[in-house]
C-alpha positions as CSV (number, residue, x, y, z in Angstrom):
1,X,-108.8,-23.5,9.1
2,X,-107.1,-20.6,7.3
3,X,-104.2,-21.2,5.1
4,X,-103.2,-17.6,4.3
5,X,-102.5,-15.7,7.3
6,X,-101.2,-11.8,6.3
7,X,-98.7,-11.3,8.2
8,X,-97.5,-14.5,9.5
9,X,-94.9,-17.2,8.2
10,X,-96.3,-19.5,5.5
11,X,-97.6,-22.9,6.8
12,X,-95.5,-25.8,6.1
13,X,-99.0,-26.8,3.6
14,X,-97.7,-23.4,1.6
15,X,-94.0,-24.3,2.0
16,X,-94.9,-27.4,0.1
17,X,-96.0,-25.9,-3.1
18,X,-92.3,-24.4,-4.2
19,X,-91.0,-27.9,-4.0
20,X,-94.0,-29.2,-5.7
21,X,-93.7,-26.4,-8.7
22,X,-89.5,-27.1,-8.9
23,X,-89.9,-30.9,-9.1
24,X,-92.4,-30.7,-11.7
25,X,-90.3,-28.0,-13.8
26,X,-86.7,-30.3,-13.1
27,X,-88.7,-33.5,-14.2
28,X,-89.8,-31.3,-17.6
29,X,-86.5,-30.3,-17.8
30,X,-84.5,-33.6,-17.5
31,X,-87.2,-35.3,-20.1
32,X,-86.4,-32.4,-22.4
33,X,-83.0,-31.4,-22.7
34,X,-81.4,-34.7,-20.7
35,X,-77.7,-34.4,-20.0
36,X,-78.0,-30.9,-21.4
37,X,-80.2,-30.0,-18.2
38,X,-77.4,-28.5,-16.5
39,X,-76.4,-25.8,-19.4
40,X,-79.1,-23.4,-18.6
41,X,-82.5,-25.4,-17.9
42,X,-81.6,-26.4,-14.4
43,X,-80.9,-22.8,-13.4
44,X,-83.9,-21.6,-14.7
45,X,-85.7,-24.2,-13.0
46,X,-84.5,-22.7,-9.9
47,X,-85.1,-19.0,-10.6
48,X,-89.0,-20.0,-11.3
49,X,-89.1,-22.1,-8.0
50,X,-87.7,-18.7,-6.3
51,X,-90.2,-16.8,-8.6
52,X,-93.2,-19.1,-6.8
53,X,-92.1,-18.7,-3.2
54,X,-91.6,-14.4,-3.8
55,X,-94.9,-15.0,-5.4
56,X,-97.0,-16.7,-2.6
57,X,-95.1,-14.4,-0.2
58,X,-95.7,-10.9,-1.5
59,X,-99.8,-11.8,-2.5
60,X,-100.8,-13.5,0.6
61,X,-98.6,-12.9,3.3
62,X,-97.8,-9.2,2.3
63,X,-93.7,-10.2,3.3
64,X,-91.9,-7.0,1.6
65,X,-89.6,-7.6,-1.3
66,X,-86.5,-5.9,0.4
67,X,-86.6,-9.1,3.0
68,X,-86.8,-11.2,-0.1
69,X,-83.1,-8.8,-1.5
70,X,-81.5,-9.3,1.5
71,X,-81.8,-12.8,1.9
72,X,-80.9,-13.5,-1.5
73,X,-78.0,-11.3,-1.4
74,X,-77.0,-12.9,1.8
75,X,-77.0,-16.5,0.4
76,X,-74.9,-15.3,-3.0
77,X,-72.5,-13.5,-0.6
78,X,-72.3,-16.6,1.2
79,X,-70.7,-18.6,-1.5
80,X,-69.0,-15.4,-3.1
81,X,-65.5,-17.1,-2.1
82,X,-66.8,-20.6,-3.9
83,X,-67.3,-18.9,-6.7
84,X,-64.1,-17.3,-6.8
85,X,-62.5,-20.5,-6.0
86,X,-63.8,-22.2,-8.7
87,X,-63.0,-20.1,-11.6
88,X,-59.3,-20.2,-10.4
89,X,-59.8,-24.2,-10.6
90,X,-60.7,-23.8,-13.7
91,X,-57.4,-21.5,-14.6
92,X,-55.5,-24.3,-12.3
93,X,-57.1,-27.5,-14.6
94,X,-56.1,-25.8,-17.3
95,X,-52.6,-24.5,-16.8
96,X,-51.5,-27.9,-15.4
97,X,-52.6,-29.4,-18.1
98,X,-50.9,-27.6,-20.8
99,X,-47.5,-27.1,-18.9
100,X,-47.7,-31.2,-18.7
101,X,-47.9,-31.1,-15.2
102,X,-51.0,-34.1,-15.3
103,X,-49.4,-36.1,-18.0
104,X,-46.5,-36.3,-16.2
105,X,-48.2,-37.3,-13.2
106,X,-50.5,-39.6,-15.7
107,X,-46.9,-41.1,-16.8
108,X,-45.2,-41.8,-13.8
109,X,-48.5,-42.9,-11.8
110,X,-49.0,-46.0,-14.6
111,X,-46.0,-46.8,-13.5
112,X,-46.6,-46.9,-9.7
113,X,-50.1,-48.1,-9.6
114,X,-51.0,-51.7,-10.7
115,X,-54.3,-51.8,-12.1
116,X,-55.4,-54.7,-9.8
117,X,-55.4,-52.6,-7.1
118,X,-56.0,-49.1,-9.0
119,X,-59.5,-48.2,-7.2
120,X,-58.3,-48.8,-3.7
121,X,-55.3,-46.8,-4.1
122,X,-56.8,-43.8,-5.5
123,X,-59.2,-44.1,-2.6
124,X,-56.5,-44.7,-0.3
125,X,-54.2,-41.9,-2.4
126,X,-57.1,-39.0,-2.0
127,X,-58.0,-39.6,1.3
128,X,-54.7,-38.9,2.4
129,X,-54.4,-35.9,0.7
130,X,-57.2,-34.3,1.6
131,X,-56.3,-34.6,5.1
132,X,-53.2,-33.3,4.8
133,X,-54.8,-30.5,2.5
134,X,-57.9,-30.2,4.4
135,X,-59.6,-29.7,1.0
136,X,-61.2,-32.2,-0.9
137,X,-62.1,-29.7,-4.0
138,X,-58.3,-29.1,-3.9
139,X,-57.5,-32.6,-3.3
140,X,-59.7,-33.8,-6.7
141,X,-58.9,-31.2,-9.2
142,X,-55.2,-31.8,-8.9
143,X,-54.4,-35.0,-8.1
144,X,-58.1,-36.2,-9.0
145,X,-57.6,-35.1,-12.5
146,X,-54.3,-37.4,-13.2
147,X,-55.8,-40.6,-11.4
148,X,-58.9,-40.1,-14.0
149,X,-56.1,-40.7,-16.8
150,X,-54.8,-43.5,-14.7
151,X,-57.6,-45.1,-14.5
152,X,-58.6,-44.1,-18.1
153,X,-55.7,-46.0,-19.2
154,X,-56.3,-49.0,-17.9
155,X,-59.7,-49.5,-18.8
156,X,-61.9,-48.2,-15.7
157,X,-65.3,-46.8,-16.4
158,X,-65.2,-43.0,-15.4
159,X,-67.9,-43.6,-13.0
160,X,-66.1,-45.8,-10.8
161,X,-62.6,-43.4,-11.1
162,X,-64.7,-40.6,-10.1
163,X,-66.5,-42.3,-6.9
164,X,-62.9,-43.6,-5.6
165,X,-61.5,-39.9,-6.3
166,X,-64.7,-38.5,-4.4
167,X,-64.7,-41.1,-1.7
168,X,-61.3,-40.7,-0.5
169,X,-61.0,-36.9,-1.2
170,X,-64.5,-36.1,1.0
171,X,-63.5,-39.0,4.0
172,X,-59.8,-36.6,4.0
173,X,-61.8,-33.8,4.0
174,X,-64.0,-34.7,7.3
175,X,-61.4,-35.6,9.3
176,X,-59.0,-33.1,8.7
177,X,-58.8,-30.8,11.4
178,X,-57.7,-28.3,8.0
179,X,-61.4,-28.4,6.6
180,X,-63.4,-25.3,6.7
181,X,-66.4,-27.5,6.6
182,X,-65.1,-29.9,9.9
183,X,-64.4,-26.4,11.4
184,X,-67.7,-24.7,10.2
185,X,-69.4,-27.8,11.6
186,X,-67.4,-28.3,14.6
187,X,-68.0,-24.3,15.4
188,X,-72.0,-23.7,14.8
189,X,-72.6,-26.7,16.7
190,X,-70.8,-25.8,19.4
191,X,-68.2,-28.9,20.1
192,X,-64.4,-28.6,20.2
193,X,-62.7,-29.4,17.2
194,X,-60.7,-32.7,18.4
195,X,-64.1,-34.1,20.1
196,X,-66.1,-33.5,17.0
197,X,-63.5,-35.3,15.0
198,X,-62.8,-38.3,17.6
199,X,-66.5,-38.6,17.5
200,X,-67.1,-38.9,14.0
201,X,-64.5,-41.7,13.7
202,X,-67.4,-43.7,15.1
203,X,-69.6,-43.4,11.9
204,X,-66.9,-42.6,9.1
205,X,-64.1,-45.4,9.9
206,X,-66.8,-48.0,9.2
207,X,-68.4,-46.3,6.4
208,X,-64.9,-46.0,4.8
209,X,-63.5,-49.7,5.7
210,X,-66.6,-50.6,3.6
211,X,-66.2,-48.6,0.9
212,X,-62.3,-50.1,-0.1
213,X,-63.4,-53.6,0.7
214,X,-66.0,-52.7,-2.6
215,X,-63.2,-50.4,-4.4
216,X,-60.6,-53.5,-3.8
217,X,-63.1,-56.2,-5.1
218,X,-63.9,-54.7,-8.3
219,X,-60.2,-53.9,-9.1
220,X,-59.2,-57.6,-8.2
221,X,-61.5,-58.7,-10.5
222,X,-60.8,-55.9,-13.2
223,X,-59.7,-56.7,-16.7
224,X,-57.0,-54.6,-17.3
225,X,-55.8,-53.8,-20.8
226,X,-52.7,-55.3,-22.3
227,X,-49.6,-53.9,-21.7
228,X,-49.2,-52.9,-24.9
229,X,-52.5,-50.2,-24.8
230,X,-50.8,-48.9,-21.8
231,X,-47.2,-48.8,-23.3
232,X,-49.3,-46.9,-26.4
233,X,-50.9,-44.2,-23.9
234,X,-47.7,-43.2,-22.4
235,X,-45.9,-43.2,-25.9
236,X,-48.4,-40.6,-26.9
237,X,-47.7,-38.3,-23.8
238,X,-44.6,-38.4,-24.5
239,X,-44.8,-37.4,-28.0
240,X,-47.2,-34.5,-27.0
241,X,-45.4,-33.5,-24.2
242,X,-41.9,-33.2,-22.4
243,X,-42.6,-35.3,-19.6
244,X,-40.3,-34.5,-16.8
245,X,-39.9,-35.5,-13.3
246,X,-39.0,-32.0,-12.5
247,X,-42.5,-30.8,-13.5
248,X,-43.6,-32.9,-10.3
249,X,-42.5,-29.8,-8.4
250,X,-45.6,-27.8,-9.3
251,X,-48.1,-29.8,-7.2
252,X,-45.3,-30.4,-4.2
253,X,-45.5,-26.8,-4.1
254,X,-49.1,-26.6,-4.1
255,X,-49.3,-29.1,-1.1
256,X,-46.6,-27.4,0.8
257,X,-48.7,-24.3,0.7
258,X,-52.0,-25.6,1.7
259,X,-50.4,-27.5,4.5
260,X,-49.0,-24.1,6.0
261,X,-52.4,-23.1,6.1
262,X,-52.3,-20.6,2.8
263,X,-55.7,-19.0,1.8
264,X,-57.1,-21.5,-1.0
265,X,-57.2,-18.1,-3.3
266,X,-53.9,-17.6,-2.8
267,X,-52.6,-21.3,-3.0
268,X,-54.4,-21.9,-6.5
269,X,-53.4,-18.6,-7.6
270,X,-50.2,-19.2,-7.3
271,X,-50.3,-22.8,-8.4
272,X,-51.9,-21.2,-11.5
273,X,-49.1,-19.2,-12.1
274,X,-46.2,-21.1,-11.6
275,X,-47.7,-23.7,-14.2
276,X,-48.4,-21.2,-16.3
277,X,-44.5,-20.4,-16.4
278,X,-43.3,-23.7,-16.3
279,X,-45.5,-24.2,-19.6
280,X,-43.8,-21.7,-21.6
281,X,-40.5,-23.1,-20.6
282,X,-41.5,-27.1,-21.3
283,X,-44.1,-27.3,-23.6
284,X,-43.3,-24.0,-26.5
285,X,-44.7,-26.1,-28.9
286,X,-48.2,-26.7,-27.0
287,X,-48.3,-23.3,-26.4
288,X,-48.0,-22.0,-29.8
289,X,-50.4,-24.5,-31.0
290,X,-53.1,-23.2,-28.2
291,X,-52.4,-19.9,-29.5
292,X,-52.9,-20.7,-33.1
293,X,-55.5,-23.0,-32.7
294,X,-52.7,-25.7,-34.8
295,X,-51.1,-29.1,-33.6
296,X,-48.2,-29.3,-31.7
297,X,-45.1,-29.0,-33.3
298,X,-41.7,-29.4,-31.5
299,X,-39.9,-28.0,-33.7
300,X,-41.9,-24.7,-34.1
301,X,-40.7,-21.5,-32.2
302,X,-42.4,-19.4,-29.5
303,X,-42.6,-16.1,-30.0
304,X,-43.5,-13.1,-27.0
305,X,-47.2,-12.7,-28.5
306,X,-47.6,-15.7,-28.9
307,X,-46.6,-17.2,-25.4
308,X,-48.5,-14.5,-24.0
309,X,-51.9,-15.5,-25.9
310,X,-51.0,-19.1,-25.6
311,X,-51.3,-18.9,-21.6
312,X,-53.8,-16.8,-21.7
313,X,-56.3,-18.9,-23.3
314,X,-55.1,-22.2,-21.0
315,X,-56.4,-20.0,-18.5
316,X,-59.6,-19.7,-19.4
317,X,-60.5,-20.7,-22.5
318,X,-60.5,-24.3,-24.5
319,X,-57.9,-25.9,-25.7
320,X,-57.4,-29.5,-27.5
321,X,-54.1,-31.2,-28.0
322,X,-53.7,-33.5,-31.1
323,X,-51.9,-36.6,-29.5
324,X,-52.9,-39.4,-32.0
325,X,-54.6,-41.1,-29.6
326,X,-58.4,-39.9,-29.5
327,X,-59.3,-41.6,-25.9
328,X,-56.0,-39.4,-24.9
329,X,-57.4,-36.2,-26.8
330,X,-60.5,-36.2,-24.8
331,X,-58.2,-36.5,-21.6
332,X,-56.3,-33.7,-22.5
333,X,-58.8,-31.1,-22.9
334,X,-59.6,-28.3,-20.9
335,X,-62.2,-25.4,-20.5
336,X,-60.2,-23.6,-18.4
337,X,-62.4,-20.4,-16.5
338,X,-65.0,-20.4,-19.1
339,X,-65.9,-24.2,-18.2
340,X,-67.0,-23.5,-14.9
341,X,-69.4,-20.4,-15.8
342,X,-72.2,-23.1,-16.3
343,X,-71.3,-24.0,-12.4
344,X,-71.7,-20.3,-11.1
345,X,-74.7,-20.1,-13.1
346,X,-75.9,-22.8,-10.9
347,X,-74.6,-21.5,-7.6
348,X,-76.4,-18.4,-7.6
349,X,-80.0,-19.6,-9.6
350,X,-79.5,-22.3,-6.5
351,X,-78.4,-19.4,-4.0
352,X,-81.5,-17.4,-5.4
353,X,-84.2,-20.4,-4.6
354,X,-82.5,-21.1,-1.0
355,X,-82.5,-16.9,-0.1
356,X,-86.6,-16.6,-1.1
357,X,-87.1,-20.1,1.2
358,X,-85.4,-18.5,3.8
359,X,-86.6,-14.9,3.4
360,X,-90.1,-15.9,3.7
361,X,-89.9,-18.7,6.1
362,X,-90.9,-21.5,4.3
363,X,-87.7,-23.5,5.3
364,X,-87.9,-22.7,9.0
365,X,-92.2,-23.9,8.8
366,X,-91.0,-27.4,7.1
367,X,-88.0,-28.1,9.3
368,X,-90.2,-27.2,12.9
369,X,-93.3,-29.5,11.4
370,X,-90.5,-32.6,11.4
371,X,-89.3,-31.8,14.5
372,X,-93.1,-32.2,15.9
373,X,-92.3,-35.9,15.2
374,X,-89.2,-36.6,16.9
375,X,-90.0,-38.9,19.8
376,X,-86.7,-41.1,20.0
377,X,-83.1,-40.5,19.4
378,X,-82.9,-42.4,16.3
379,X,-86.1,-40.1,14.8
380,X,-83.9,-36.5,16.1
381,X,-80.7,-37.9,14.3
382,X,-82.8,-39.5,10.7
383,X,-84.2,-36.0,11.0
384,X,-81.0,-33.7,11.5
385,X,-79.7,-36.1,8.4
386,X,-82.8,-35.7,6.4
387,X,-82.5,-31.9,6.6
388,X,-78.6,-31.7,6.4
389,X,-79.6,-33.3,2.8
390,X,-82.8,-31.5,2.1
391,X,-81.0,-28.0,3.0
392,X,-78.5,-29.3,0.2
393,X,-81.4,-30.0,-2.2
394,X,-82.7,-26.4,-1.9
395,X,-80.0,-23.8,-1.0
396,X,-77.4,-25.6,-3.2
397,X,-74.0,-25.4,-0.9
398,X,-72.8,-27.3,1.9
399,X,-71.6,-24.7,3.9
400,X,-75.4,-22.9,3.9
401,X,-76.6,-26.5,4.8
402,X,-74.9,-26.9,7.9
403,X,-75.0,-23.8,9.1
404,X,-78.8,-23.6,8.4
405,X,-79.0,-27.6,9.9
406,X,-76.7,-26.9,13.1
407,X,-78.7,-23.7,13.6
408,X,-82.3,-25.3,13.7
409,X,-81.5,-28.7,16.0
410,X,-79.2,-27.2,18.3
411,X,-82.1,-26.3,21.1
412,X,-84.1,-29.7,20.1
413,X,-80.5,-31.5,20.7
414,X,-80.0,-29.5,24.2
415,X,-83.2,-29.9,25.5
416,X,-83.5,-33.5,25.0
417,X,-80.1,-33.7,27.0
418,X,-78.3,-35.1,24.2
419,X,-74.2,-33.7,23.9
420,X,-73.9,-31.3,21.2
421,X,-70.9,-33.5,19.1
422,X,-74.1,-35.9,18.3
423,X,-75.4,-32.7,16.5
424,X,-72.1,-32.0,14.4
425,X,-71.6,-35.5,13.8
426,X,-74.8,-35.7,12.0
427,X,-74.4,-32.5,10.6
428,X,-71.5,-34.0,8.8
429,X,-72.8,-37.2,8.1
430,X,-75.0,-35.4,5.8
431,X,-75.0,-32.0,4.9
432,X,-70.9,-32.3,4.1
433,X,-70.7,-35.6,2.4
434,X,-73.9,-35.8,0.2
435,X,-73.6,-32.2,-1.2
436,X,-71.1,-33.8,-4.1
437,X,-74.0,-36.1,-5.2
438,X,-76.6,-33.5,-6.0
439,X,-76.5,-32.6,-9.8
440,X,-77.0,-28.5,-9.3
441,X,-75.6,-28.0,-5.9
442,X,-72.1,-26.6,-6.1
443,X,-70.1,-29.5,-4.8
444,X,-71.9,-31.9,-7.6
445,X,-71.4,-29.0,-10.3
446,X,-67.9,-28.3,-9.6
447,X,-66.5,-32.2,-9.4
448,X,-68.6,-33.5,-12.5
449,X,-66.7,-30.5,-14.3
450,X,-63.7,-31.0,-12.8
451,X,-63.5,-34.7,-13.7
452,X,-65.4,-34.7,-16.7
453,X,-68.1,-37.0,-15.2
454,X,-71.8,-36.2,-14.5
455,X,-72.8,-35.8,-11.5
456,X,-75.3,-38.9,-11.6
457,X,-73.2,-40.9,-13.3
458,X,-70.4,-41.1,-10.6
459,X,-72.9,-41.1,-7.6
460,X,-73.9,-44.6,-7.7
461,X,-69.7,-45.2,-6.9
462,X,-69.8,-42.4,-4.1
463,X,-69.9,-45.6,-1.3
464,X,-68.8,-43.5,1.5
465,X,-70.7,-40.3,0.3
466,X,-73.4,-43.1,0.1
467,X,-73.2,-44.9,3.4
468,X,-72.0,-42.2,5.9
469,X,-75.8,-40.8,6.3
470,X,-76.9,-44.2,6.8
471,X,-74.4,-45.6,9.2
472,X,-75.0,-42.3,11.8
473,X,-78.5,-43.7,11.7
474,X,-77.8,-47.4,12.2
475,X,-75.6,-45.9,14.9
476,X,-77.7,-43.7,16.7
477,X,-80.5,-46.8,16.7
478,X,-77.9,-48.7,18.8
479,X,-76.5,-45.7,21.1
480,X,-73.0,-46.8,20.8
481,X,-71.2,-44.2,22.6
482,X,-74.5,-41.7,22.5
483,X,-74.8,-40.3,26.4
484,X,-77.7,-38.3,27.4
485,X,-77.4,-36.4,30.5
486,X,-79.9,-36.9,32.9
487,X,-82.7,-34.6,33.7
C-alpha cells in the first residue's frame, strides 16, 4: 500500500503526523516556559504545525502553495471581525475601569449579593444577560469583570468566579435567538431558528439545572470574609474613586444598544467612548495620575494635554491605580488594547495551522475515516461532538468549527434519516460551548484575558461548558425526542 499518492488528498495515516509534531512541540513548550506558554511559544507552536502540513503537502502530494495562501487567508479573514472586536474589548476593559464605571458596579453589587449565594447568582446574573445581549464575550467583559471583584471581595478563588461568569454567559449565549453563533449554527445546518433553540432546551436545561445545584453548594458552604474586609474593600474604592450611581448609566446604555440589535463594533465603540468622557468628568484625578504615571490625587487639576494622554493610554495601554489595598490594585489594573495583542497573536498562528489543514485536506481525510465508524445514532452524534471539539483544537475559533462541523455531517445526518436540528444541536453542544476551555483558541484567549484567569485554571469550574457535550450524548443513547424518518 502506498502512502504518498501525487496528486491526491493526504491519507488520514499522513493527516496524523501534524497533530503528532504540534502535541509534541505544545508538551515542549508547556514544560518550558509554563504559564508563559501563551506569550509567544504557543503561537509558534502552531506556525511549525502549519509549517509540517505545507511541508508534507508541497513534497509528496505536489498541492501548490497558492491553495495553501488562500486557505489561510480565508481562515484569518474569517475571524478578521473577532479580532477587531477584541482590541475594542480591550479599549472597553480599560475605559470602564478608569472612569469607575466597574467599581461602582463592584460597590453597589457587595451590596446586593450575599456571599452565600454569590456563585449561583452570577451564574443566574450572566445567563440572563447574555440572552438578552445575545453575546456572551459582551456579556463577561462588562458585567463579568465587576462580579470577578465581587467575588474577589468576599473570598472566592478566581477559578470558581470565572467558571460561574463563563457558565451563565455561554448558556445566555445558546439560547438567545441574538447569538451569531445560535444563528451561524441554526443556518449551516439548515433548521429554523426557534426549532433549533426549542430543541436544544432538551440537552442545555439539564446541563444548566446541574451546574447551579454545584455553583449553590459551594457558596452555601463558603466562608465568607468578615464584614469588616468587605467594609475595607469598598472604603478603598471609594477613596480611589467617585463612586456614583449615575456612572451605572454607562453599561444601561451598552445593553440598550445591543438589545436593538447594534453592530457589536459599533456598541463597544461607543461604550468605549462614552466611558472615556464620563472619566474625564468623574475621576480628573485618575486621569492625571494615568497620564503621569503618579497616584491619584483628588486634589490635583486636569489639564487639556493631560486628559487627552490620560484617555488615551486607558485605551490601550496599562495603567495601575494605587488604592492601598494591594488585592484591590491587582483588580484595578488594565492592559487596555495592548493586552489583547498576545490573543491576536494566537488567533491567526491558530487561523494559520487550521487554513494549511484545510488547504491540503488533511481535516476532510480524518473527519470521513470517523465517519467510516458510525453504525448507531449514539456513534453519529459522539462523533459530530468529537469533531465540533477537535475542529476547535485545530482551527482555533468557534465560528470556523461549526461551520466546518455542520458542513461535513450534514449528508451523513440526511441520509441516515435523522432531522437536521439533531445536527445543530450537537453542533452546539460542542463546537460553541467548549471553544472557551481551550487555552489558544480565541474564546479561551480572550476570557482568561478578560478576567484575569488562565484558561486552565477556570475550566475545571466551566460545569455547563463541561457537561453540555456529554449530556447530547447521554441523550442521543436514549432517543428522547430523536425521530428518524422512515426509509
Amino acid at each position: 500500500m502506498k502512502i504518498f499518492r501525487p496528486g491526491e488528498r493526504p491519507s488520514w495515516v499522513v493527516s496524523l503526523i501534524p497533530f503528532i509534531v504540534l502535541i509534541v512541540a505544545l508538551a515542549l513548550v508547556i514544560k518550558v516556559f509554563g504559564t508563559g506558554a501563551l506569550d509567544g511559544g504557543s503561537q509558534v507552536a502552531l506556525m511549525f504545525g502549519a509549517a509540517v502540513v505545507v511541508a508534507i503537502s508541497l513534497i509528496f502530494y505536489k498541492i501548490p502553495w497558492r491553495v495553501f495562501e488562500k486557505s489561510i487567508l480565508d481562515n484569518i479573514t474569517a475571524v478578521g471581525t473577532s479580532i477587531l472586536i477584541l482590541l475594542l474589548i480591550g479599549a472597553v476593559s480599560g475605559s470602564w475601569m478608569i472612569s469607575g464605571v466597574v467599581p461602582t458596579m463592584i460597590f453597589y453589587g457587595m451590596k446586593v449579593i450575599l456571599p452565600e449565594i454569590f456563585l449561583f447568582a452570577t451564574c443566574i446574573i450572566c445567563a440572563l444577560i447574555a440572552v438578552m445581549t445575545g453575546s456572551s464575550w459582551t456579556t463577561i467583559a462588562t458585567v463579568g469583570v465587576a462580579l470577578v471583584g465581587i467575588g474577589t471581595a468576599q473570598g472566592y478563588e478566581p477559578g470558581w468566579i470565572a467558571g460561574a461568569i463563563i457558565s451563565g454567559a455561554y448558556f445566555g449565549d445558546k439560547v438567545s435567538p441574538l447569538s451569531d453563533t445560535t444563528v451561524l449554527a441554526s443556518s449551516t445546518a439548515g433548521t429554523p431558528l426557534f426549532t433549533h433553540i426549542r430543541f436544544m432546551m432538551v440537552t442545555t436545561v439539564p446541563s444548566f439545572l446541574i451546574t447551579l445545584v454545584i455553583f449553590l453548594i459551594v457558596s452555601l458552604i463558603h466562608e465568607a470574609p468578615s464584614a469588616a474586609q468587605v467594609a475595607d474593600i469598598s472604603n478603598d474604592l471609594k477613596g480611589s474613586f467617585n463612586i456614583s450611581p449615575w456612572l451605572l448609566l454607562v453599561p444601561v446604555v451598552t445593553a440598550l444598544l445591543i438589545v436593538k440589535k447594534v453592530s457589536a463594533i459599533v456598541t463597544l465603540f461607543i461604550a468605549a467612548f462614552i466611558a472615556g468622557i464620563t472619566a474625564l468628568f468623574f475621576q480628573p484625578h485618575i486621569i492625571a495620575a494615568v497620564a503621569n504615571g503618579g497616584m491619584p490625587d483628588s486634589t490635583a487639576g486636569l489639564s487639556f494635554l493631560e486628559g487627552f494622554k490620560g484617555l488615551f493610554i486607558s485605551y490601550y495601554g496599562s495603567t495601575a491605580i494605587e488604592t492601598g489595598n494591594l488585592a484591590l490594585n491587582d483588580l484595578v489594573a488594565t492592559r487596555g488594547m495592548t493586552g489583547m495583542l498576545g490573543t491576536v497573536f494566537l488567533i491567526i498562528a491558530a487561523g494559520t495551522f487550521g487554513g494549511t489543514l484545510v488547504g491540503s485536506g488533511m481535516l476532510q481525510s480524518l473527519t470521513e475515516m470517523l465517519t467510516k465508524f458510525i453504525r448507531r445514532r449514539v456513534t453519529m452524534v459522539a462523533s459530530t461532538v468529537g469533531t465540533g471539539i477537535f475542529a476547535n483544537m485545530v482551527t482555533g475559533d468557534q465560528y470556523l468549527s461549526i461551520i466546518l462541523t455542520s458542513s461535513l455531517y450534514k449528508d451523513l445526518y440526511k441520509k441516515r434519516g435523522y432531522e437536521n436540528k439533531l445536527l445543530s444541536r450537537s453542533v452546539e453542544d460542542s463546537a460553541t460551548v467548549v471553544s472557551v476551555l481551550i487555552p489558544w483558541n480565541s474564546c479561551g484567549m480572550t476570557q482568561a484575558t478578560v478576567l484575569k484567569v488562565a484558561t486552565l485554571e477556570y475550566l475545571p469550574y466551566c460545569f455547563f461548558n463541561l457537561l453540555s457535550p456529554l449530556m447530547s450524548i447521554f441523550i442521543a443513547s436514549i432517543g428522547y425526542k430523536i425521530v428518524r424518518k422512515s426509509k
